[in-house]
C-alpha positions in Angstrom: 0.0 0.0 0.0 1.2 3.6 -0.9 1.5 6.5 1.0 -0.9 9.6 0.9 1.6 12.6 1.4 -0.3 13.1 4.7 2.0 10.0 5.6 4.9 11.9 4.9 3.7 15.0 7.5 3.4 12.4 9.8 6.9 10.7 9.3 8.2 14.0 10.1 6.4 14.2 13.0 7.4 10.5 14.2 11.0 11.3 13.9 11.3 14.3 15.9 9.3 12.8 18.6 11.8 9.8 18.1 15.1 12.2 18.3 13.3 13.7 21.1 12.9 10.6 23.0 17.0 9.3 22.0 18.6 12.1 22.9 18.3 15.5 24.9 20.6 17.6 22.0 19.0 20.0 20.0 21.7 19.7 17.3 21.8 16.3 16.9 18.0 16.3 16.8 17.9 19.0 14.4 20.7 16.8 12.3 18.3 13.5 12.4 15.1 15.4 11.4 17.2 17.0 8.2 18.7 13.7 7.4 15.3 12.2 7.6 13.8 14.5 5.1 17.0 13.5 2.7 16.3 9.6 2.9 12.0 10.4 2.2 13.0 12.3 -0.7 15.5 9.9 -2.3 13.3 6.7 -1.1 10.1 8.2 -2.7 7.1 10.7 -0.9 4.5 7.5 -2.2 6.9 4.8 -0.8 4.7 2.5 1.5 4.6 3.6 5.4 5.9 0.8 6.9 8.9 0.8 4.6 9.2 4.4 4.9 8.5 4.6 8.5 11.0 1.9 9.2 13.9 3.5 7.4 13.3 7.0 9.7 13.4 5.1 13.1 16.7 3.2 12.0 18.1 6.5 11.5 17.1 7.9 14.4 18.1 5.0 17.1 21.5 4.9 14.6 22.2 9.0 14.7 21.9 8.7 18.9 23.5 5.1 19.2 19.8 4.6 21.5 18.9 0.8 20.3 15.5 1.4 22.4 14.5 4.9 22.5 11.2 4.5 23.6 12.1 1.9 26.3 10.7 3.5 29.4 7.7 4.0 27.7 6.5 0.6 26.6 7.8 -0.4 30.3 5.6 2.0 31.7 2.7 1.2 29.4 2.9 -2.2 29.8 2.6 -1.9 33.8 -0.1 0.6 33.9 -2.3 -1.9 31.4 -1.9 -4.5 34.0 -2.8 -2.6 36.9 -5.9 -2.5 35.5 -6.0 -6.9 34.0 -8.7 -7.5 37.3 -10.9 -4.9 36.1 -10.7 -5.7 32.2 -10.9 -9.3 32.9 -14.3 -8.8 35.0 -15.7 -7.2 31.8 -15.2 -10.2 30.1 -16.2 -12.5 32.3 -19.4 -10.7 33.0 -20.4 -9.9 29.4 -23.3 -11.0 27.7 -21.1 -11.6 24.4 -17.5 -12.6 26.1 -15.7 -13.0 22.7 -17.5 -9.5 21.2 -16.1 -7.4 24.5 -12.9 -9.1 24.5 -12.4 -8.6 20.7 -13.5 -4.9 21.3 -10.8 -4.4 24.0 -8.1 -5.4 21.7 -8.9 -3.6 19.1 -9.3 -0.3 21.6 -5.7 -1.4 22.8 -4.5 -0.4 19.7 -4.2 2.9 20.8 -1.6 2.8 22.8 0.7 3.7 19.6 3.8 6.2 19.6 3.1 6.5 15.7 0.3 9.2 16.5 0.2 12.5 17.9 -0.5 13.2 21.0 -0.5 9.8 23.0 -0.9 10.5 26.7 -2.6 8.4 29.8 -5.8 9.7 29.2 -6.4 9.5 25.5 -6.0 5.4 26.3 -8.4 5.7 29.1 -10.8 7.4 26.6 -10.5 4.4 23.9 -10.6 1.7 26.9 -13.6 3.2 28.6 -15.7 3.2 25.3 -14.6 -0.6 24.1 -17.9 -1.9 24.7 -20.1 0.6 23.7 -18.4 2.4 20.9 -19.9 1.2 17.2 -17.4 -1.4 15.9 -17.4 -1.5 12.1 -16.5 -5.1 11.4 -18.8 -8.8 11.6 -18.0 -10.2 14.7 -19.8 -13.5 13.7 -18.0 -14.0 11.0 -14.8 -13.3 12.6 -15.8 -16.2 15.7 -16.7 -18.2 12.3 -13.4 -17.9 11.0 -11.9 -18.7 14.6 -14.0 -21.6 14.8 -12.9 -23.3 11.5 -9.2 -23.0 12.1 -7.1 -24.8 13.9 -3.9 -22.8 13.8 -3.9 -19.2 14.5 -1.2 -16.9 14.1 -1.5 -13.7 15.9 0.9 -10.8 14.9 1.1 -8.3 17.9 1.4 -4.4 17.5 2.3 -2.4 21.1 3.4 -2.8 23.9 1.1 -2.1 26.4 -1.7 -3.3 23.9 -0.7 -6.8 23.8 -2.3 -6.7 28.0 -5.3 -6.4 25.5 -4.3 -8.9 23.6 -3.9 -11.2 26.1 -7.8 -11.1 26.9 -8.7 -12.1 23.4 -5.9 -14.9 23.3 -7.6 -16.4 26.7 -10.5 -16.4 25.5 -9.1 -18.3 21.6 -7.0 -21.3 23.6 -9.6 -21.6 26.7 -12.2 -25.1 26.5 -14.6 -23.0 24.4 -12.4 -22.6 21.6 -9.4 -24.8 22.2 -7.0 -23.8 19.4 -3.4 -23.7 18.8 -2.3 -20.0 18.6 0.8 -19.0 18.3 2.1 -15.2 19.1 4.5 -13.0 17.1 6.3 -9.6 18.4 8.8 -7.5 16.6 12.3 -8.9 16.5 14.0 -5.9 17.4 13.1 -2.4 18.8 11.0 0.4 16.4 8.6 2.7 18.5 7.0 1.3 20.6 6.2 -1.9 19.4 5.8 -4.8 21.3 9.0 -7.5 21.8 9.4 -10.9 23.4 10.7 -9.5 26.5 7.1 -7.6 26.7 5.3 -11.3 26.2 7.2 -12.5 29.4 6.6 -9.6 31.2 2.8 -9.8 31.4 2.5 -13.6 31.2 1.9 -13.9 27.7 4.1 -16.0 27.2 3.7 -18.3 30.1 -0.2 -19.0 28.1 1.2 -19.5 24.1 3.8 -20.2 22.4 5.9 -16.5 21.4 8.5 -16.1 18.6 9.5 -13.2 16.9 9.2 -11.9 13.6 13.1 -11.6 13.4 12.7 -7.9 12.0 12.9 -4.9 13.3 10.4 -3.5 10.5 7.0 -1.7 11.0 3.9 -4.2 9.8 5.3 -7.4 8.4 7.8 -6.8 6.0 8.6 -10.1 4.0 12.0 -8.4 2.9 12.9 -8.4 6.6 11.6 -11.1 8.5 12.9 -14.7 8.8 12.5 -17.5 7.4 10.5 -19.0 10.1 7.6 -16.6 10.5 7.5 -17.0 6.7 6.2 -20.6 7.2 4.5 -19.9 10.6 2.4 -17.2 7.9 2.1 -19.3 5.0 1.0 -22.6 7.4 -1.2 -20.7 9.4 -5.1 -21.7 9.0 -5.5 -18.0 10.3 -3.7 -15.1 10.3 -4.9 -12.0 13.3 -3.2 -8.7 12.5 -3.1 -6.4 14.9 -2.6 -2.4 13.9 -2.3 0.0 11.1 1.7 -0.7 9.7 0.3 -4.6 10.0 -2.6 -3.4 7.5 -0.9 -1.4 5.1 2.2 -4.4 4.8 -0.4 -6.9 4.6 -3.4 -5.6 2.6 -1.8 -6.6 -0.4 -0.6 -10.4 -0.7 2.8 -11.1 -1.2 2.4 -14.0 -3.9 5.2 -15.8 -2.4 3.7 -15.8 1.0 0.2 -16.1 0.8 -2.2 -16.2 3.9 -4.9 -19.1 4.1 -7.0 -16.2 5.8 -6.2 -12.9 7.4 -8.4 -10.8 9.7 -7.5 -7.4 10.6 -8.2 -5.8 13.4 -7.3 -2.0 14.6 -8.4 1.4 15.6 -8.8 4.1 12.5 -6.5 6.2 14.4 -5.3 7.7 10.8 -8.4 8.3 8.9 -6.5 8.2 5.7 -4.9 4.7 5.7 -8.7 2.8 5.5 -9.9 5.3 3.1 -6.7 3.8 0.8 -8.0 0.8 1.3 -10.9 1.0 -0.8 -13.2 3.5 -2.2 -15.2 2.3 0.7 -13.6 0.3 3.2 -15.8 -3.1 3.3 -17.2 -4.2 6.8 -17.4 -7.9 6.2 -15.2 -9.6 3.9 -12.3 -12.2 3.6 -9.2 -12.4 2.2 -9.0 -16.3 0.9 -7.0 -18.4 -1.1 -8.0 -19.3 -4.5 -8.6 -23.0 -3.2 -10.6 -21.9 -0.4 -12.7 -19.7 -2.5 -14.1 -22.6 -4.7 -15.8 -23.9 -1.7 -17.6 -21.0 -0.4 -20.4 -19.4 -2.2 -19.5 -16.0 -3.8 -21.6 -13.5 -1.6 -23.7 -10.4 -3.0 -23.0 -7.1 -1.7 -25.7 -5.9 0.4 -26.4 -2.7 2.8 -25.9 -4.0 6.4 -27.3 -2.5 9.0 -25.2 -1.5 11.5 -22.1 -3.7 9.8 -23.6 -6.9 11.0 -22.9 -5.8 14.5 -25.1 -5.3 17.4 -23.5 -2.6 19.6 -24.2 -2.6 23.3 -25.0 1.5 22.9 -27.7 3.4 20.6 -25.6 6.6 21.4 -26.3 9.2 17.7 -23.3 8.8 15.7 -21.0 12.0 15.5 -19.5 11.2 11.8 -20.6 8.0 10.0 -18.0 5.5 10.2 -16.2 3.9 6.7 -17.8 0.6 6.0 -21.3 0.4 6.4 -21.9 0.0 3.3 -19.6 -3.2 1.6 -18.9 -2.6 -2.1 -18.6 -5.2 -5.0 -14.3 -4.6 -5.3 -14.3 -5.0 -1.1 -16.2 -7.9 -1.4 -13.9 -9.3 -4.0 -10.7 -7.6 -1.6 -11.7 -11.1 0.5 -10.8 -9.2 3.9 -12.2 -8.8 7.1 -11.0 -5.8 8.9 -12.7 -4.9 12.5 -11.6 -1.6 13.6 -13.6 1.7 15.1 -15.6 4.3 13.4 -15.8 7.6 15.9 -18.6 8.4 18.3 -19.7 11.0 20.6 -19.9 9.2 24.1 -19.8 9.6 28.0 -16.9 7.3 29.2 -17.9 4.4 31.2 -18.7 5.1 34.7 
């Protein structure tokens, strides 16, 4: 996937907040931003974000010799997400849809990113608080379907901090109810704020699934970068999850030499302008299949859903209509399912 030249505004942004974080010199900061703009320009304003966004942070933990700038950060993110496990736990257990809420909390982990502007304590609180009652634009059943018929799941982390939120949803895949072999994947090597296998131990994951890394220290999945092992983990896989933007924009497009049986998406439309990219309309309730397992589903006719498919817990008036209601013939044909947020104006949770 391209960039829009809003991504390139935005990579600018990322790599003085980077610099910022490496190092307390002005200079050098002022040197990193300038030699940022050099590499953009020579790489290509349209050149995909994860590949673009990839090359900046290299250059910025290089420039300050910081092989973790933002260190602290997932450390402190990571412990203030499981102050809170009790409390998120209890709304799963006490749910009237257990898979829906925890599905939900994941996806509102995902905004625990360094990538955007403006992260702070309370913005996460925000997305948290209005997981279960915020409209979710995405099919949850066919999600729990696509769960259900596989019985290898691959499930490609984003943040740290995030994957506490993960960790509900994974429960919930390997417990009696669902009983299937998931296997987790974190970044190989520090960029942002992204979650590594060092995170996994520290808040148990580890200790519940099986936890390898990608072996790259790429945003998204990058087949140029990663090893040759989580290219057959992918390929073998009977379902891919893929947590977070970078993950969407490396993965929307099939690498032919690495194709997923089935991939769902899920994230928060943090950057409005990534799922517009996607498609003219961003589809709701689709699948991306393998030609082979195509021929044995029925091709499905693009219909207006109400609400997505979706029953939300809230009938708060929407602020700004969310992308996807409405599925269009190419999304159908896309063979995706992406789950992520539309916006809403809501109270947080008491």
């Amino acid at each position: 996937m391209i960039s829009s030249l809003d991504c390139v505004v935005c990579l600018q942004r990322q790599c003085l907040e980077g610099a910022r974080f490496a190092t307390d010199d002005p200079k050098l900061q002022s040197q990193i931003l300038e030699n940022a703009m050099k590499a953009l320009l020579e790489i290509g304003l349209l050149t995909p974000p994860p590949v673009a966004g990839t090359i900046v942070h290299r250059l910025v933990r290089t420039m300050t010799d910081n092989p973790d700038p933002y260190y602290h950060e997932k450390k402190r993110f990571n412990r203030l997400a499981l102050q809170r496990w009790d409390v998120f736990k209890k709304w799963v257990v006490e749910s009237s849809n257990p898979f829906e809420t925890a599905t939900r909390l994941a996806i509102a982990g995902n905004s625990i990113d360094f990538a955007l502007e403006g992260l702070s304590e309370e913005r996460v609180a925000e997305a948290i608080n209005q997981a279960t009652i915020q409209r979710l634009a995405g099919n949850v059943a066919e999600f729990r379907r696509a769960i259900e018929e596989a019985s290898s799941i691959l499930y490609l982390t984003d943040n740290a901090g995030e994957i506490v939120f993960d960790k509900l949803l994974i429960e919930m895949l390997v417990s009696p109810e669902f009983g299937k072999n998931v296997t987790v994947v974190t970044r190989g090597a520090p960029v942002i704020n992204d979650a590594l296998y060092d995170d996994a131990q520290e808040i148990g994951l580890a200790e519940l699934v099986p936890v390898m890394t990608n072996g790259s220290d790429g945003l998204g999945t990058l087949f140029d970068l990663v090893s040759s092992e989580f290219k057959e983990r992918f390929v073998a896989a009977d379902l891919v999850i893929a947590k977070g933007l970078a993950n969407l924009e490396s993965l929307w497009t099939p690498n032919p030499q690495y194709p997923p049986k089935k991939i769902a998406f899920l994230f928060k439309a943090n950057v409005p302008s990534s799922p517009r990219r996607l498609t003219p309309n961003l589809a709701t309730s689709a699948f991306r299949l393998n030609n082979s397992a195509r021929k044995t589903l029925k091709k499905k006719t693009p219909s207006r859903m109400n609400d997505a498919g979706v029953s939300y817990l809230s009938e708060k008036k929407i602020k700004e209509r969310p992308m996807g209601v409405e599925p269009t013939t190419g999304a159908w044909e896309a063979t995706v399912l992406p789950l992520h947020y539309g916006r809403v104006s809501l109270r947080k949770r008491p």
